[in-house]
mmCIF file of the N, C-alpha and C atoms, coordinates in Angstrom:
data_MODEL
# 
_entry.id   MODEL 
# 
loop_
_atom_site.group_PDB 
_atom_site.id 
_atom_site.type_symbol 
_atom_site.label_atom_id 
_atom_site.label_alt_id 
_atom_site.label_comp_id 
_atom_site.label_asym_id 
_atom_site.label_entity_id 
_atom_site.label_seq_id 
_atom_site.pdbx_PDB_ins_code 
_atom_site.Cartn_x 
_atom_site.Cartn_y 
_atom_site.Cartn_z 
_atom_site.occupancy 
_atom_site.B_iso_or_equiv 
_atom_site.pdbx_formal_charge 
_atom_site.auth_seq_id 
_atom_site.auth_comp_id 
_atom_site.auth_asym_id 
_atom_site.auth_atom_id 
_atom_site.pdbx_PDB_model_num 
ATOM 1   N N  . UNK A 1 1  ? 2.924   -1.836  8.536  1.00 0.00 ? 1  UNK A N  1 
ATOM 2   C CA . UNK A 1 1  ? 1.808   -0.936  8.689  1.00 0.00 ? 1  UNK A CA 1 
ATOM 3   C C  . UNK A 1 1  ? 1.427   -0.386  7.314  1.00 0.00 ? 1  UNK A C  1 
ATOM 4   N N  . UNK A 1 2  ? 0.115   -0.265  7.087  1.00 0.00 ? 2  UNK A N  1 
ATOM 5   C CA . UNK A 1 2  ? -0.434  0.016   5.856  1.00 0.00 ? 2  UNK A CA 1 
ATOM 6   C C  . UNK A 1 2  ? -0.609  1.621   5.446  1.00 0.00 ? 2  UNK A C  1 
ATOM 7   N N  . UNK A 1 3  ? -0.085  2.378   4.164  1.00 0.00 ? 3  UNK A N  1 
ATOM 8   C CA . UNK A 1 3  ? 0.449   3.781   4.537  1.00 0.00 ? 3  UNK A CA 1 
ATOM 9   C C  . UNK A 1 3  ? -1.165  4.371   3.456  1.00 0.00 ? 3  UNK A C  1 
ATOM 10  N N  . UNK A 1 4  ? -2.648  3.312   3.588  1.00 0.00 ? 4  UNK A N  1 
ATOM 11  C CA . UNK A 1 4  ? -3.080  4.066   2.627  1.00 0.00 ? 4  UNK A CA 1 
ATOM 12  C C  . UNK A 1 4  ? -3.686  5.563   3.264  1.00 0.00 ? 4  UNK A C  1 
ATOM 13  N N  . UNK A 1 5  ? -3.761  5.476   4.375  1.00 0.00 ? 5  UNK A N  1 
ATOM 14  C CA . UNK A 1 5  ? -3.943  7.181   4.613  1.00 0.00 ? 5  UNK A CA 1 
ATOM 15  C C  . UNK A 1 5  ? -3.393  8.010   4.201  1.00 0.00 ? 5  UNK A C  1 
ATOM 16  N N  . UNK A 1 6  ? -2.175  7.913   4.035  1.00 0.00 ? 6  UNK A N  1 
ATOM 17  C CA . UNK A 1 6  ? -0.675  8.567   3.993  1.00 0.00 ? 6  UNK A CA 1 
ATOM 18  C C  . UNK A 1 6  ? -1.008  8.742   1.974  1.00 0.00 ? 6  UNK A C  1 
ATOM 19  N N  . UNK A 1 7  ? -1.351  7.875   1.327  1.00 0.00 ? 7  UNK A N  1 
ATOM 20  C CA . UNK A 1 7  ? -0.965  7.733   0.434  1.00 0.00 ? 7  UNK A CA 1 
ATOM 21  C C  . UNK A 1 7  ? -2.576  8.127   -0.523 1.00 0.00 ? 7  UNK A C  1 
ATOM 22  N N  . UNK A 1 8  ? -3.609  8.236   0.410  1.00 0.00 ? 8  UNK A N  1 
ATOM 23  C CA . UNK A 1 8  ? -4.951  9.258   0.005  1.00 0.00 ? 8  UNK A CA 1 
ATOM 24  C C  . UNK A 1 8  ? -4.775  10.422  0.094  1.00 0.00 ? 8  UNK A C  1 
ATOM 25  N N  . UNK A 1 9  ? -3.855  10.774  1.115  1.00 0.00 ? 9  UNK A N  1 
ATOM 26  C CA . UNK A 1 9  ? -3.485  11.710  1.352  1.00 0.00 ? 9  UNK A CA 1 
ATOM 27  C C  . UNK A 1 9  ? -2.832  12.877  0.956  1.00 0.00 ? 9  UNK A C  1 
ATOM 28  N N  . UNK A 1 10 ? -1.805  12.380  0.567  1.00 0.00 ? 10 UNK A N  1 
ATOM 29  C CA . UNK A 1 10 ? -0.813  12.842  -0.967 1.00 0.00 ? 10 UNK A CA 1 
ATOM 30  C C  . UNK A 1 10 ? -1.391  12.613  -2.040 1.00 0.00 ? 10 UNK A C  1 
ATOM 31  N N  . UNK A 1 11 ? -2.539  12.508  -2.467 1.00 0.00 ? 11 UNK A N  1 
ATOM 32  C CA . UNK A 1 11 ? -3.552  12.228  -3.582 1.00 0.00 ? 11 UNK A CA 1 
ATOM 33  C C  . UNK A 1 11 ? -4.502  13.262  -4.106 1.00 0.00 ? 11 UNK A C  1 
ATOM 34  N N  . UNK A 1 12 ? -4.903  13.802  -2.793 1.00 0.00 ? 12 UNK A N  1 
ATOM 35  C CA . UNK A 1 12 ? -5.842  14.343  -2.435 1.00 0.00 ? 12 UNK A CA 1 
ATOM 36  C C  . UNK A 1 12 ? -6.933  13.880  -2.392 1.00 0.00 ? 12 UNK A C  1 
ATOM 37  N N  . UNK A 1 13 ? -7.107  12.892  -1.949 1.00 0.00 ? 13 UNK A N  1 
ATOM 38  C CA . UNK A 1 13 ? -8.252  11.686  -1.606 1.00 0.00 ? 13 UNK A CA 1 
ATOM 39  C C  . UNK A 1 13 ? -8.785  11.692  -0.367 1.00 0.00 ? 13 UNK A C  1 
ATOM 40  N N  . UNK A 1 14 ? -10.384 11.575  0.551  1.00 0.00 ? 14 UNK A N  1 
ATOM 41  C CA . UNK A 1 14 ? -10.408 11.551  1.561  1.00 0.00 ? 14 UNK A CA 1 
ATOM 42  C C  . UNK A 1 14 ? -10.418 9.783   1.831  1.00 0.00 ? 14 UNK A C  1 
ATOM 43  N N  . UNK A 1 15 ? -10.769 9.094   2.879  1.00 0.00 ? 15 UNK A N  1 
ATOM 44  C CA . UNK A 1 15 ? -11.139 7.774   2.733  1.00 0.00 ? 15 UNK A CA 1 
ATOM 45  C C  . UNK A 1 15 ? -12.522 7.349   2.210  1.00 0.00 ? 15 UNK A C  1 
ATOM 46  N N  . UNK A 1 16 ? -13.765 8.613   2.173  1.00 0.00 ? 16 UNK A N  1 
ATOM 47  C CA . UNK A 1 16 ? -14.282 8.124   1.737  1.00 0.00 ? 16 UNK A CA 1 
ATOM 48  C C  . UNK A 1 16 ? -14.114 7.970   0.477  1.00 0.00 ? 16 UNK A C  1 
ATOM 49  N N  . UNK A 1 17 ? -13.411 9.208   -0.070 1.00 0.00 ? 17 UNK A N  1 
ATOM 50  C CA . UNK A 1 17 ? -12.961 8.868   -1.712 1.00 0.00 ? 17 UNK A CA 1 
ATOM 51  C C  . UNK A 1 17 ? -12.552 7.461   -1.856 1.00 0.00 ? 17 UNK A C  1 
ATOM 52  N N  . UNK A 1 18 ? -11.256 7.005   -1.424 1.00 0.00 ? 18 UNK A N  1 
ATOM 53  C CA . UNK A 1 18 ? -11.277 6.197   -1.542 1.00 0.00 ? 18 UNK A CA 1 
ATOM 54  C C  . UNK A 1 18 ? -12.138 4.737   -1.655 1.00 0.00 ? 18 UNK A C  1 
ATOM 55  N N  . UNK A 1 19 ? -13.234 4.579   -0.723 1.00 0.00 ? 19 UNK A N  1 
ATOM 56  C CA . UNK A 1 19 ? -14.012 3.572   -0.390 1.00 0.00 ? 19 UNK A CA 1 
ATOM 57  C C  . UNK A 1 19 ? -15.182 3.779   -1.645 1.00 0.00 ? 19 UNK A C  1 
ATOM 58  N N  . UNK A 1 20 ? -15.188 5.222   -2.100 1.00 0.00 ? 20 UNK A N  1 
ATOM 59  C CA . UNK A 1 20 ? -16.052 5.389   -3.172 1.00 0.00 ? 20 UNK A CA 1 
ATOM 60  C C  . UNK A 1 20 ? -15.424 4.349   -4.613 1.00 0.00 ? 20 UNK A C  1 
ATOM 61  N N  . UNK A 1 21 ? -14.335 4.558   -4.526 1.00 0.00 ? 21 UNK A N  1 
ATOM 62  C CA . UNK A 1 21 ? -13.436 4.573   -5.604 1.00 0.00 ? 21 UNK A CA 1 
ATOM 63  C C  . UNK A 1 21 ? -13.632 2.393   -5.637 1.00 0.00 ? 21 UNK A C  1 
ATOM 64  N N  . UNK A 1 22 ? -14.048 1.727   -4.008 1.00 0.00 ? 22 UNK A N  1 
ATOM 65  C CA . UNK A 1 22 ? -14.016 0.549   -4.312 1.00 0.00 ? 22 UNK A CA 1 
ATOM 66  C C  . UNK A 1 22 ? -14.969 -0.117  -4.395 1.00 0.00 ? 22 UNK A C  1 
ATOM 67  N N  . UNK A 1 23 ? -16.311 0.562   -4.389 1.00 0.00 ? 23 UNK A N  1 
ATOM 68  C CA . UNK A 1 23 ? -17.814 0.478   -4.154 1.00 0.00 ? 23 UNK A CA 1 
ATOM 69  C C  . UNK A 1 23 ? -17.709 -0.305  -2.887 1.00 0.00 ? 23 UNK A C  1 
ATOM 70  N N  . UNK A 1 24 ? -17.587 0.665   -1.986 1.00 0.00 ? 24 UNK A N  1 
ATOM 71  C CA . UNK A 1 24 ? -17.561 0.173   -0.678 1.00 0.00 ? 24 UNK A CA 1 
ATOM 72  C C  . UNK A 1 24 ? -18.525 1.220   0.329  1.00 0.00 ? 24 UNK A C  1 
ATOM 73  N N  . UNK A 1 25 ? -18.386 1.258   1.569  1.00 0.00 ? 25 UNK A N  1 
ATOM 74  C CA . UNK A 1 25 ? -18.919 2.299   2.160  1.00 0.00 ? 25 UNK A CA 1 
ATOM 75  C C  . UNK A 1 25 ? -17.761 2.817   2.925  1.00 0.00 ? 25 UNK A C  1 
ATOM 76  N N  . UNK A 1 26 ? -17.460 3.581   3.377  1.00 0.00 ? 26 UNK A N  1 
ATOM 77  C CA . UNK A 1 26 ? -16.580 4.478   4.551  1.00 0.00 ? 26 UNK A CA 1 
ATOM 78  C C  . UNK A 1 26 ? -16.285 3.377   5.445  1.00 0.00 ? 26 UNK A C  1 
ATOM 79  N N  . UNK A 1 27 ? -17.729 2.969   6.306  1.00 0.00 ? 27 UNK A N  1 
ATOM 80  C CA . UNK A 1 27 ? -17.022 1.886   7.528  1.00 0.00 ? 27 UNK A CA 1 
ATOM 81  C C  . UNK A 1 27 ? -16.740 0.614   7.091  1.00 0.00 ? 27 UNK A C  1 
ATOM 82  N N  . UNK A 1 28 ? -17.350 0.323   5.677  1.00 0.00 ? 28 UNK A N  1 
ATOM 83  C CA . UNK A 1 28 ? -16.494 -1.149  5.551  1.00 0.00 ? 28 UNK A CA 1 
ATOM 84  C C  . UNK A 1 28 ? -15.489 -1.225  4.960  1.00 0.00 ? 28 UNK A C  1 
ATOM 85  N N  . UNK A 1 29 ? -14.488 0.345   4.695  1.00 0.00 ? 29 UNK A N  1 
ATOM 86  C CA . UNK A 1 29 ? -13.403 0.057   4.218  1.00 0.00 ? 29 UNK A CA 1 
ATOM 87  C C  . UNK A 1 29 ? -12.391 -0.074  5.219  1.00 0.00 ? 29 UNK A C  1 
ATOM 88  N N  . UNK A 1 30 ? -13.015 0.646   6.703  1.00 0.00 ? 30 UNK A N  1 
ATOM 89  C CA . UNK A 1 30 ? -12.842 1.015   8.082  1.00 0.00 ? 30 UNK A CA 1 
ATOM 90  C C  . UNK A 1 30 ? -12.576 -0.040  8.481  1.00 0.00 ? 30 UNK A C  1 
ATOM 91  N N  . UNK A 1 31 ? -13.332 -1.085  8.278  1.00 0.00 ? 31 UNK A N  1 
ATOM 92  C CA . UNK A 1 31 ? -12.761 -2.463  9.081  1.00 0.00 ? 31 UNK A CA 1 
ATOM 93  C C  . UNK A 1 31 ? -12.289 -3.243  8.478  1.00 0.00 ? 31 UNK A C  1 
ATOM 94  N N  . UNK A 1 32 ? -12.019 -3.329  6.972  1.00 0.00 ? 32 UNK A N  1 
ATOM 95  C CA . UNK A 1 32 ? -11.066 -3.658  6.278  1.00 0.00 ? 32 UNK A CA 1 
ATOM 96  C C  . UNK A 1 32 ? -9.583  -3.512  6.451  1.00 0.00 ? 32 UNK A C  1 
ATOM 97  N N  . UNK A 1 33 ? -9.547  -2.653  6.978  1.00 0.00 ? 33 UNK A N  1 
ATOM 98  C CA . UNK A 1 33 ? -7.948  -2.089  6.766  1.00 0.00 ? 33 UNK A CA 1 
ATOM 99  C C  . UNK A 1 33 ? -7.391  -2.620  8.689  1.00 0.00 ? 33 UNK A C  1 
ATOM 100 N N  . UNK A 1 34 ? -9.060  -3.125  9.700  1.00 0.00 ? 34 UNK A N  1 
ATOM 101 C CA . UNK A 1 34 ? -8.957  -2.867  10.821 1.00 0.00 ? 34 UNK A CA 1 
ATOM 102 C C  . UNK A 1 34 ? -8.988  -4.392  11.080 1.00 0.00 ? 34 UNK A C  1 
ATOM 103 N N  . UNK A 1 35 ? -8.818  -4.953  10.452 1.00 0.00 ? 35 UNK A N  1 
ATOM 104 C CA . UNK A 1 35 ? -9.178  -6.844  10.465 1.00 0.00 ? 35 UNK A CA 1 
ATOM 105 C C  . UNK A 1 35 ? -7.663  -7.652  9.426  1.00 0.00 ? 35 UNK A C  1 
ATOM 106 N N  . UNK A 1 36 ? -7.720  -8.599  9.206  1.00 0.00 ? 36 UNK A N  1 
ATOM 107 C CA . UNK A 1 36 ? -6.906  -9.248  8.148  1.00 0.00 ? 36 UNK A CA 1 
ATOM 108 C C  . UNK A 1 36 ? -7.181  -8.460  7.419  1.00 0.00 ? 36 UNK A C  1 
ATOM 109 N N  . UNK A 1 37 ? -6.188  -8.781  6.184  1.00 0.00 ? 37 UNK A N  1 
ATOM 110 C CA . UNK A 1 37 ? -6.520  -8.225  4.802  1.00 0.00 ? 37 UNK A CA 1 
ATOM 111 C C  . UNK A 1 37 ? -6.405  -9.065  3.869  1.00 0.00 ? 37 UNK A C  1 
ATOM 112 N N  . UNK A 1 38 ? -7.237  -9.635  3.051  1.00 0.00 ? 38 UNK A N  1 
ATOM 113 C CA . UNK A 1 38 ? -7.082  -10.201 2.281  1.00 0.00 ? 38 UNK A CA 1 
ATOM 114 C C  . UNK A 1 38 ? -6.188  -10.388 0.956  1.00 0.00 ? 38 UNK A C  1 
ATOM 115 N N  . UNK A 1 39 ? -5.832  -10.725 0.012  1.00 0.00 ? 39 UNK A N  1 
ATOM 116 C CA . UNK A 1 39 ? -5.481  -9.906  -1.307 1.00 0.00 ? 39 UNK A CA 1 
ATOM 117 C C  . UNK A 1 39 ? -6.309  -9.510  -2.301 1.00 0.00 ? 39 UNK A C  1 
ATOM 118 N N  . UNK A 1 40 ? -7.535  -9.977  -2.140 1.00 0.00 ? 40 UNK A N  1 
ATOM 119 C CA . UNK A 1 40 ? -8.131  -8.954  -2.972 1.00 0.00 ? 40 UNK A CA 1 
ATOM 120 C C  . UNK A 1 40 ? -8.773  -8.177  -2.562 1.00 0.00 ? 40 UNK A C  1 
ATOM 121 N N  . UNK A 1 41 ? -8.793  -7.652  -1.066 1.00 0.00 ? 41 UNK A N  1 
ATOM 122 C CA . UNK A 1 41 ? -8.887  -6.118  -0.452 1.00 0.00 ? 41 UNK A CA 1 
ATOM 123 C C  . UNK A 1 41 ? -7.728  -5.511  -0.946 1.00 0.00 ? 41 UNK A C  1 
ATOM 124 N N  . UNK A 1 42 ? -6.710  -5.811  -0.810 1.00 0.00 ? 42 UNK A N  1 
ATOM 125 C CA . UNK A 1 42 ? -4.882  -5.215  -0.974 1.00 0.00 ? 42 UNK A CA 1 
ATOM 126 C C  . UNK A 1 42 ? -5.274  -4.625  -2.255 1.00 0.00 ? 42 UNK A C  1 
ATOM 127 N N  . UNK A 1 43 ? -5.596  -5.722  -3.117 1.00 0.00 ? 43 UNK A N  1 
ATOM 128 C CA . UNK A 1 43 ? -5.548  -5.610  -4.882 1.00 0.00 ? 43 UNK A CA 1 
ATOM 129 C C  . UNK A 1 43 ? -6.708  -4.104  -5.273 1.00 0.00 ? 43 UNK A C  1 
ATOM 130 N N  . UNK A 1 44 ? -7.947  -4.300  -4.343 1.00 0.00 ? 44 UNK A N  1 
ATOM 131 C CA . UNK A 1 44 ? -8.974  -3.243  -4.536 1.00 0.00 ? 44 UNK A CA 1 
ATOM 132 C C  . UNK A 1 44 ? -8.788  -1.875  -3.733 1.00 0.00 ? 44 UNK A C  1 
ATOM 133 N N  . UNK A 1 45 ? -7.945  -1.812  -2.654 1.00 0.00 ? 45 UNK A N  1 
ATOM 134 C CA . UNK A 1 45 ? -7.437  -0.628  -2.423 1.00 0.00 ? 45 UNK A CA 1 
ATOM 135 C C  . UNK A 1 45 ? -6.372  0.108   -3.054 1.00 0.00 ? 45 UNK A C  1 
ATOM 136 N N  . UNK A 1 46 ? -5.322  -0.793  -3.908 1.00 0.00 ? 46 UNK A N  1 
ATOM 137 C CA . UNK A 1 46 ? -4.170  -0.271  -4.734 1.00 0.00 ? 46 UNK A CA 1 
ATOM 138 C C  . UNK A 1 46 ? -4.856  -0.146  -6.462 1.00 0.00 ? 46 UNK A C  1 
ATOM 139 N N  . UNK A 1 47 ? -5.796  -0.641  -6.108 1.00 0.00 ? 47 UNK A N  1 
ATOM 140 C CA . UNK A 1 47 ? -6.384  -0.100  -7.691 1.00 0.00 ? 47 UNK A CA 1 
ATOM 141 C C  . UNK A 1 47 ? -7.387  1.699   -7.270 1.00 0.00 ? 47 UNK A C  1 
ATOM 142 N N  . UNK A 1 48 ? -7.894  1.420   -5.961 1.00 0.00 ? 48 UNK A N  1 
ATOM 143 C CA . UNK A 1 48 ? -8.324  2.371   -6.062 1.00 0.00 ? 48 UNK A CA 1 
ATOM 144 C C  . UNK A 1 48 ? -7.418  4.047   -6.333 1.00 0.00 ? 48 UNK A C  1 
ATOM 145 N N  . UNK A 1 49 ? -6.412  3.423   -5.037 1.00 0.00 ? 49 UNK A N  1 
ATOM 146 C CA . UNK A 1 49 ? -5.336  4.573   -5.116 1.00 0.00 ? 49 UNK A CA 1 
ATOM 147 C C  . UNK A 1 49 ? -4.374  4.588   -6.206 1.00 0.00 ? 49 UNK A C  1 
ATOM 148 N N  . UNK A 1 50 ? -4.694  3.657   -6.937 1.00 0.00 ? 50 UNK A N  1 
ATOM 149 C CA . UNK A 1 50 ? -3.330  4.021   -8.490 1.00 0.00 ? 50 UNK A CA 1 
ATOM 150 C C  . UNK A 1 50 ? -2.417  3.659   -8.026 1.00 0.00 ? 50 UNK A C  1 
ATOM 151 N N  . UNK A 1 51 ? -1.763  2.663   -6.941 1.00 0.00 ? 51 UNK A N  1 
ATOM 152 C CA . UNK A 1 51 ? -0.451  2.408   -6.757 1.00 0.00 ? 51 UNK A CA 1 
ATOM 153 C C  . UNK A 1 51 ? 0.063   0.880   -6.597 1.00 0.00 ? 51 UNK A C  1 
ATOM 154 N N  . UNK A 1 52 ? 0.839   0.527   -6.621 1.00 0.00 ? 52 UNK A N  1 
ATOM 155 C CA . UNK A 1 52 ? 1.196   -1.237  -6.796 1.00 0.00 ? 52 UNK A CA 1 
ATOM 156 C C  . UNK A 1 52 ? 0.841   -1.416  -5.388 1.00 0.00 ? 52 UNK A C  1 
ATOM 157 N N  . UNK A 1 53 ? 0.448   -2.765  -5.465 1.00 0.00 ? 53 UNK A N  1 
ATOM 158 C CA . UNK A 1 53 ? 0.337   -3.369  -3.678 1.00 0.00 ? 53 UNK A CA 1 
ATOM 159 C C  . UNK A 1 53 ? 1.615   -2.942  -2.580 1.00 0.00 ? 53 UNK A C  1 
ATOM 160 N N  . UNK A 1 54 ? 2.721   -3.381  -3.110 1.00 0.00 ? 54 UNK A N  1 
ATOM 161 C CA . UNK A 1 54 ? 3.894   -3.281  -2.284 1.00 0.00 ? 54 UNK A CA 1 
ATOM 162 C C  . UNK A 1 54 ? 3.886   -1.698  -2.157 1.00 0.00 ? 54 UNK A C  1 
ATOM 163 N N  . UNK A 1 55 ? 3.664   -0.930  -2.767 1.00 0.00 ? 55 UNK A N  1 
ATOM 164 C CA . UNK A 1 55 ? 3.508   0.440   -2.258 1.00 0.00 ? 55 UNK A CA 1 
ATOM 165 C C  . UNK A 1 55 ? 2.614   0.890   -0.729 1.00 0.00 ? 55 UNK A C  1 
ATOM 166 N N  . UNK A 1 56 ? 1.373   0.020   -0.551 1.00 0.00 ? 56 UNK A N  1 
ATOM 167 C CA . UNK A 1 56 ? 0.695   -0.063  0.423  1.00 0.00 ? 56 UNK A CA 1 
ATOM 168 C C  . UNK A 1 56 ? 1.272   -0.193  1.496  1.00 0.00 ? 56 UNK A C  1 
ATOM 169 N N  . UNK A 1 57 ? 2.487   -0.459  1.915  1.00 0.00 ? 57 UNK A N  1 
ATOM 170 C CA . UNK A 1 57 ? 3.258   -0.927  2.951  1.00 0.00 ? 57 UNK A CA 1 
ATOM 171 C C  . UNK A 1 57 ? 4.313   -0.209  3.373  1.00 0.00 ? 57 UNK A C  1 
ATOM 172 N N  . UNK A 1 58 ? 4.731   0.112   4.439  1.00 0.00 ? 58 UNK A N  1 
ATOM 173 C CA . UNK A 1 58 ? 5.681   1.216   5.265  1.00 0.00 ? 58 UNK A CA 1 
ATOM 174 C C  . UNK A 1 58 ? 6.997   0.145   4.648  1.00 0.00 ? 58 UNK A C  1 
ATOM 175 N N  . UNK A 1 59 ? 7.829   1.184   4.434  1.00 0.00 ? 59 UNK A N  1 
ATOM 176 C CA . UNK A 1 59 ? 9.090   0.323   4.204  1.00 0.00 ? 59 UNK A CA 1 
ATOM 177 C C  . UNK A 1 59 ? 10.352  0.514   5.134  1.00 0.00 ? 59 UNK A C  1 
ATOM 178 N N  . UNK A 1 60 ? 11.141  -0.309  5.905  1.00 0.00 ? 60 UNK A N  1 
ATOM 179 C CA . UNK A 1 60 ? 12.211  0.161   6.401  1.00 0.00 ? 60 UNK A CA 1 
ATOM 180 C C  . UNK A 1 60 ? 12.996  1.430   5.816  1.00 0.00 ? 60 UNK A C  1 
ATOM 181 N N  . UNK A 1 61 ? 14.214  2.237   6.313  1.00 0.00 ? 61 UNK A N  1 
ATOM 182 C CA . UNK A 1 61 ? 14.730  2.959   5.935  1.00 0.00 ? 61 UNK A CA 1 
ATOM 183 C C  . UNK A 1 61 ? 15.963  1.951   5.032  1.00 0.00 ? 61 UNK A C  1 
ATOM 184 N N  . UNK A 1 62 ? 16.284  0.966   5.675  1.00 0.00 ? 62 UNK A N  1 
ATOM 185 C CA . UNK A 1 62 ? 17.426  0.161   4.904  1.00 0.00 ? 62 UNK A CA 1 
ATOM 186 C C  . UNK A 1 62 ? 17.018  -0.117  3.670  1.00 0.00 ? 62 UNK A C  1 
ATOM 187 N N  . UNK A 1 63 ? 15.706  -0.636  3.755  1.00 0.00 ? 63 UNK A N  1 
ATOM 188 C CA . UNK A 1 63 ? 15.028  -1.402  2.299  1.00 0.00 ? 63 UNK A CA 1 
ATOM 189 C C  . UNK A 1 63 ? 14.809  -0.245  1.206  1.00 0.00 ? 63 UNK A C  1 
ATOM 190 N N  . UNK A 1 64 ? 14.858  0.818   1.667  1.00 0.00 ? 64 UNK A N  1 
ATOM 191 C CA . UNK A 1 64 ? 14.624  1.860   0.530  1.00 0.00 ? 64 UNK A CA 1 
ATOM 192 C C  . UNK A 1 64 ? 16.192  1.978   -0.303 1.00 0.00 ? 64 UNK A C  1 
ATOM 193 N N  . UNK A 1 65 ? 17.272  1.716   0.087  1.00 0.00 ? 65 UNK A N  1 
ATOM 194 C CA . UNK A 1 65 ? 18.260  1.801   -0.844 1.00 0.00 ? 65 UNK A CA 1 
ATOM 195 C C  . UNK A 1 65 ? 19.093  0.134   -0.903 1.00 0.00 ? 65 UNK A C  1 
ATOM 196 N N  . UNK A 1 66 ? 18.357  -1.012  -0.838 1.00 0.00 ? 66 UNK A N  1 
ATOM 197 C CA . UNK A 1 66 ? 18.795  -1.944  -1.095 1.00 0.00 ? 66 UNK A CA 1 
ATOM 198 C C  . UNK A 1 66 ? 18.013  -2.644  -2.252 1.00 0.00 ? 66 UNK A C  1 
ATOM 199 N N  . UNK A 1 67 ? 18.575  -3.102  -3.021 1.00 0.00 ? 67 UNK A N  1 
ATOM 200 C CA . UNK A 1 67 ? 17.706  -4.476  -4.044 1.00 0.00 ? 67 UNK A CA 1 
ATOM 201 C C  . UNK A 1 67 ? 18.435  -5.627  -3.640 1.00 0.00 ? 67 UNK A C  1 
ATOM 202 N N  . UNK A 1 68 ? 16.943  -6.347  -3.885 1.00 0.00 ? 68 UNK A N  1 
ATOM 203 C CA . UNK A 1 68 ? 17.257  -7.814  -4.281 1.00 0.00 ? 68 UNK A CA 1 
ATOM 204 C C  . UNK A 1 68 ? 17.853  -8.657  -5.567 1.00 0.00 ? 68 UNK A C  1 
ATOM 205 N N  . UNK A 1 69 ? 19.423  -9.358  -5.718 1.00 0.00 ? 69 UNK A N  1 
ATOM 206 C CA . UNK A 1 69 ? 19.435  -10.198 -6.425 1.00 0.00 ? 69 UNK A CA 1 
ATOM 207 C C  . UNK A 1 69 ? 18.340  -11.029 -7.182 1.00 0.00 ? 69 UNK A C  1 
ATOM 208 N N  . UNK A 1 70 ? 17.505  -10.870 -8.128 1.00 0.00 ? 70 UNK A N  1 
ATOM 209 C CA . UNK A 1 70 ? 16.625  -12.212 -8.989 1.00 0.00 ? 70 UNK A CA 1 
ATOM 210 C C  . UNK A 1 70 ? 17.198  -13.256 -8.785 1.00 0.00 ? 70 UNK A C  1 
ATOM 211 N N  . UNK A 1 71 ? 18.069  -13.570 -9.059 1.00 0.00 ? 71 UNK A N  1 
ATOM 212 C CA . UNK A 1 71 ? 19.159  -14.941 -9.492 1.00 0.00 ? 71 UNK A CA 1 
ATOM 213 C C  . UNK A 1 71 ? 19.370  -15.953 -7.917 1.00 0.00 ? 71 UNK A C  1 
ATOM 214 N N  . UNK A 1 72 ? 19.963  -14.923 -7.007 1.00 0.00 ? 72 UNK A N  1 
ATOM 215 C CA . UNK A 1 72 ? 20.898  -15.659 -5.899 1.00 0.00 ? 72 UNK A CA 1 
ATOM 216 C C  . UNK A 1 72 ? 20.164  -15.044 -4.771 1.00 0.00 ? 72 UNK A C  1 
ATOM 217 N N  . UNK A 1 73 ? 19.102  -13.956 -4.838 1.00 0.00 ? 73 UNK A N  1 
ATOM 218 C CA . UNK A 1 73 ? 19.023  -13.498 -3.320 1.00 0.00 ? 73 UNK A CA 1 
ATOM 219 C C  . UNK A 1 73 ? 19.241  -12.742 -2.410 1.00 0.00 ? 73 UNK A C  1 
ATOM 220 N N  . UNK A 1 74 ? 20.751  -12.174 -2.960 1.00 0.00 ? 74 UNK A N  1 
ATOM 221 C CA . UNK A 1 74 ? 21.601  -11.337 -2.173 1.00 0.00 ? 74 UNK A CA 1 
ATOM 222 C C  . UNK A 1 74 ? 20.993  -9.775  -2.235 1.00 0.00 ? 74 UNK A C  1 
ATOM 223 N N  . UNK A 1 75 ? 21.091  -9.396  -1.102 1.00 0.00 ? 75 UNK A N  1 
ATOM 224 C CA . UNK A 1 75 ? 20.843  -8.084  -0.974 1.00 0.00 ? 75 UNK A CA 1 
ATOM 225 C C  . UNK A 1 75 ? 22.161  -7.192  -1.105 1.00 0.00 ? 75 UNK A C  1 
ATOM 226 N N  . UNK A 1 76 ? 21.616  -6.047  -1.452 1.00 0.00 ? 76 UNK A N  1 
ATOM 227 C CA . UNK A 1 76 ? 22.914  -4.857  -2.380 1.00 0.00 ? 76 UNK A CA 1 
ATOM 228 C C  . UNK A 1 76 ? 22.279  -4.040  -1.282 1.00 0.00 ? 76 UNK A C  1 
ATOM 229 N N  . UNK A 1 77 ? 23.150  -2.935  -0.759 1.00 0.00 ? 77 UNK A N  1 
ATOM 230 C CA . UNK A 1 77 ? 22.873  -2.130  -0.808 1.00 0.00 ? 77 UNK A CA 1 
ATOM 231 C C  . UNK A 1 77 ? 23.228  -0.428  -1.886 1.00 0.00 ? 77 UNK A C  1 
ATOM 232 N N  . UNK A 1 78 ? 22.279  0.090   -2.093 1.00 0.00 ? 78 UNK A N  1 
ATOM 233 C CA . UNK A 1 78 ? 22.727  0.909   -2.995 1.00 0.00 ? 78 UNK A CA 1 
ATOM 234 C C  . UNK A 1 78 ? 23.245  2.571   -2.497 1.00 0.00 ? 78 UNK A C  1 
ATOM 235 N N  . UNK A 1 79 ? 24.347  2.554   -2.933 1.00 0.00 ? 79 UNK A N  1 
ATOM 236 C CA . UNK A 1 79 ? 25.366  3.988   -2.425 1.00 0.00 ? 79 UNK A CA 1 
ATOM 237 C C  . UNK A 1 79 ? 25.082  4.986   -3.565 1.00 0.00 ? 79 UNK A C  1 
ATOM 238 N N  . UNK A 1 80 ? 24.989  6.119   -2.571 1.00 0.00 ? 80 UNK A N  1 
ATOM 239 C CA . UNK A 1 80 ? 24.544  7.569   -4.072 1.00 0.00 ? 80 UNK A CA 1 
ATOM 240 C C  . UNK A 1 80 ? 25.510  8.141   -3.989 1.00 0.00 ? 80 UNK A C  1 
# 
C-alpha cells in the first residue's frame, strides 16, 4: 500500500500540493495512485514529495530491522 498521504502529510502537503508539485491536476493524481502505477508516476510522485521510491511503500514491521546481504541474499535481522 502506497503511504503518499501519510507522507504529504508529515510534510505538510495537501494532495493537491502535491499534484501541483507534478503538473498534474488533483483528480489525475486521484486516479493515478487509483489504477496501476507506472514508474514514472512512482518516480514523479517521489520527486514531488522529496523521498526515494521505496519510501512510497508501507513496509512490514520485520523489514524495518532486517537488511539484505548484496553478495549472497541473506537476510539479517538487526538487534538494538
Amino acid at each position: 500500500m502506497l503511504r503518499v498521504k501519510e507522507i504529504a502529510k508529515e510534510k505538510g502537503l495537501t494532495m493537491a500540493d502535491v499534484a501541483k508539485r507534478m503538473n498534474m491536476s488533483q483528480s489525475g493524481l486521484s486516479m493515478a495512485l487509483n489504477r496501476n502505477l507506472t514508474l514514472d508516476v512512482l518516480n514523479r510522485i517521489a520527486d514531488a514529495l522529496e523521498v526515494e521510491i521505496p519510501d512510497l511503500f508501507e513496509r512490514k514491521k520485520e523489514e524495518e530491522n532486517t537488511i539484505i546481504c548484496p553478495k549472497c541474499g541473506s537476510k539479517f535481522k538487526l538487534i538494538e
